[in-house]
C-alpha positions in Angstrom: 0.0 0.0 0.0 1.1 3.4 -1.2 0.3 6.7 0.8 0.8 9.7 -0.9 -0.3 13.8 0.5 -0.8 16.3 -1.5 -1.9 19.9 -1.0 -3.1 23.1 -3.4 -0.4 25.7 -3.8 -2.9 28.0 -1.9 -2.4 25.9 0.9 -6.4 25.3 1.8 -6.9 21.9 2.0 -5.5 18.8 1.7 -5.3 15.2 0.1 -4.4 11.8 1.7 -3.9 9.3 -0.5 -3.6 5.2 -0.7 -3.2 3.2 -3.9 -2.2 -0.5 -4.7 -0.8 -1.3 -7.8 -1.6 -4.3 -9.9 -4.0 -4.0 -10.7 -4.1 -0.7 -9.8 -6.7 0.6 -7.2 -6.8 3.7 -5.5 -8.9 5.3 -1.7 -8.9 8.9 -1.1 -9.9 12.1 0.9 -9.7 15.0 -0.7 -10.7 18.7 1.7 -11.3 21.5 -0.7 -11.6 25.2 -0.9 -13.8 25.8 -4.7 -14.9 29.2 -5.1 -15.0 30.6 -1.6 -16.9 26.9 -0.6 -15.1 24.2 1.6 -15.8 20.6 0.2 -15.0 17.3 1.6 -14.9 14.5 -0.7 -14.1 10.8 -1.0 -13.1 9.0 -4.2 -12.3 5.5 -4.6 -11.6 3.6 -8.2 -10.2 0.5 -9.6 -8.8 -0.3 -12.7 -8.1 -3.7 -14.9 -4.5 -5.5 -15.6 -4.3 -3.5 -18.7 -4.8 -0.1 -16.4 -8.2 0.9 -17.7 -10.4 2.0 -14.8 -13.2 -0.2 -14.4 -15.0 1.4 -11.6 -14.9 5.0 -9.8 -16.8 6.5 -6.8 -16.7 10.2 -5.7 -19.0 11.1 -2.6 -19.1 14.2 -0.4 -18.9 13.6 2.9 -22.0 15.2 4.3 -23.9 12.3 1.9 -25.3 14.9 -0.2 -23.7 14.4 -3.2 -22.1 11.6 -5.4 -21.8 9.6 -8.3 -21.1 6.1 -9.4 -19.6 5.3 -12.5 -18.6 1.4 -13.7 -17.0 0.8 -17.1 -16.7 -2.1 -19.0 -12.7 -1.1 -20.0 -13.6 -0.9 -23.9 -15.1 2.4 -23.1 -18.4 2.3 -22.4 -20.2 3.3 -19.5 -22.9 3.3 -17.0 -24.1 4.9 -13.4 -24.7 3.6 -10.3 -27.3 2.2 -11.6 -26.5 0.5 -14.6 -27.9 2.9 -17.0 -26.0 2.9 -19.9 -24.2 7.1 -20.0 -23.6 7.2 -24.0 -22.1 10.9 -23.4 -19.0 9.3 -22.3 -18.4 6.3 -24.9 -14.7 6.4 -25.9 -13.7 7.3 -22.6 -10.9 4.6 -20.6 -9.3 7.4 -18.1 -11.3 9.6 -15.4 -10.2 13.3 -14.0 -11.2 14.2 -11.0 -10.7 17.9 -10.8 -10.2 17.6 -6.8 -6.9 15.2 -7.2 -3.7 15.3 -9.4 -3.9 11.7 -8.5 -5.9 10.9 -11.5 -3.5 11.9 -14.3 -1.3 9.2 -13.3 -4.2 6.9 -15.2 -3.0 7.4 -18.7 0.5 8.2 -18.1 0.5 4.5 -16.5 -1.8 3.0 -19.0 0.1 4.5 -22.3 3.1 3.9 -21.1 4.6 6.6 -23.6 8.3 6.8 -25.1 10.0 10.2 -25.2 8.5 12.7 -27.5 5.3 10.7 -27.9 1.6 12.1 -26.9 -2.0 10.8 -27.1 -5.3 12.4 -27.3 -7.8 10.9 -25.2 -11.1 11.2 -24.3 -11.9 11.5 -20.8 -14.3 11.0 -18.0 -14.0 14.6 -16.0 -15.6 15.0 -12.8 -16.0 18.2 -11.9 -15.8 18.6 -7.8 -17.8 20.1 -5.6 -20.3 20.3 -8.3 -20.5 16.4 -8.9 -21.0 17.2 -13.0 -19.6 14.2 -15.5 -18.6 15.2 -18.8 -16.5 13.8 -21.8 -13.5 16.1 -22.7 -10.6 15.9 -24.8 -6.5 15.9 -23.0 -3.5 15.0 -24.6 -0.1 13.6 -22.9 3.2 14.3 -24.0 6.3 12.4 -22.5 8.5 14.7 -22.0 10.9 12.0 -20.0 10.3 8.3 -19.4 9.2 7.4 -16.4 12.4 5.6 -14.9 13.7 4.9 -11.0 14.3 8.4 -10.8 10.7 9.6 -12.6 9.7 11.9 -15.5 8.0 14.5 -16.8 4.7 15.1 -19.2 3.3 18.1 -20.6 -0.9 18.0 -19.8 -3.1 19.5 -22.2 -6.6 19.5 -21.7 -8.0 20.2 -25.4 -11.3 21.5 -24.3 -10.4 24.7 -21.6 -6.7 25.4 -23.3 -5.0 24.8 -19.8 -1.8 22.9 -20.0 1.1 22.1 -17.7 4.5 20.4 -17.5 4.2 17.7 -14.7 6.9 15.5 -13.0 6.0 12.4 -11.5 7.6 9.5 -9.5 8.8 6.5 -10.3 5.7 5.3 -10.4 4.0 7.6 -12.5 2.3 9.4 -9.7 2.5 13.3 -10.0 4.8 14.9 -7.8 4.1 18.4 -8.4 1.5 20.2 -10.3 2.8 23.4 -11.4 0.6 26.7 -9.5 -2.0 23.6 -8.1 -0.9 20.8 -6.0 2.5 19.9 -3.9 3.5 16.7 -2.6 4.4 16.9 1.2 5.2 13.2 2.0 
């Protein structure tokens, strides 16, 4: 079992973090500042051998909110309650806005060489707000994950924001740039 803290570079809140790998599957609290709002969340997902996520759960802690999501790793998916969510077919990653936790999905999953990126389309949660949509990102290695890390550039395709990220050797971020430090 992995533990891994993170916090947002405005320093209001924080993230505790456990994950197993292989397959991978991942527990977390997440305490938030969004707009002025505190938010406490907790997210837990799982994904198959080949590192497609196969099941995610975000809930607020007062009960109030949440979602269930389960996907059947060739990209399709379907709520809590099995109803099929068509919006999102393509999709094999999730992005939780709350957690910098959840870019280490593709970079795992892809597995890419230096200089190569991917488009995908992606699952994005938007927290507090509990909204699910499908939007495009793209990964660029920038350096191989090795025992000492590396580094990707992030582009999400659909709000223009982009960012060079370092991870471990794991593929977990590290940093992200103006959002989130690692304290462990």
């Amino acid at each position: 079992m992995n533990d891994v803290l993170w916090e947002p570079d405005d320093g209001a809140g924080l993230e505790h973090l456990r994950y197993e790998t292989g397959p991978l599957s991942a527990d977390s609290v997440v305490l938030g500042v969004d707009e002025g709002g505190r938010f406490r969340i907790r997210y837990a997902l799982d994904c198959d051998a080949d590192g497609r996520v196969r099941s995610v759960s975000v809930e607020s802690f007062d009960g109030e909110a949440g979602l269930e999501l389960a996907a059947d790793g060739e990209g399709r998916w379907t709520d809590g309650d099995g109803a099929p969510i068509p919006e999102l077919d393509g999709c094999l990653d999730v992005d939780i806005s709350a957690t910098p936790f959840t870019n280490a999905l593709p970079i795992r999953r892809l597995n890419l060489a230096s200089g190569e990126s991917a488009t995908l389309s992606m699952v994005y949660v938007s927290v507090p707000a509990f909204e699910v949509s499908a939007v495009q990102q793209r990964y660029t290695c920038l350096d191989p994950v090795d025992a000492d890390g590396g580094r990707f550039r992030y582009e999400s395709l659909t709000s223009g924001f982009s960012a060079e990220i370092p991870v471990d050797s794991e593929g977990v971020v590290r940093d992200y740039p103006d959002l989130f430090r690692r304290t462990d």
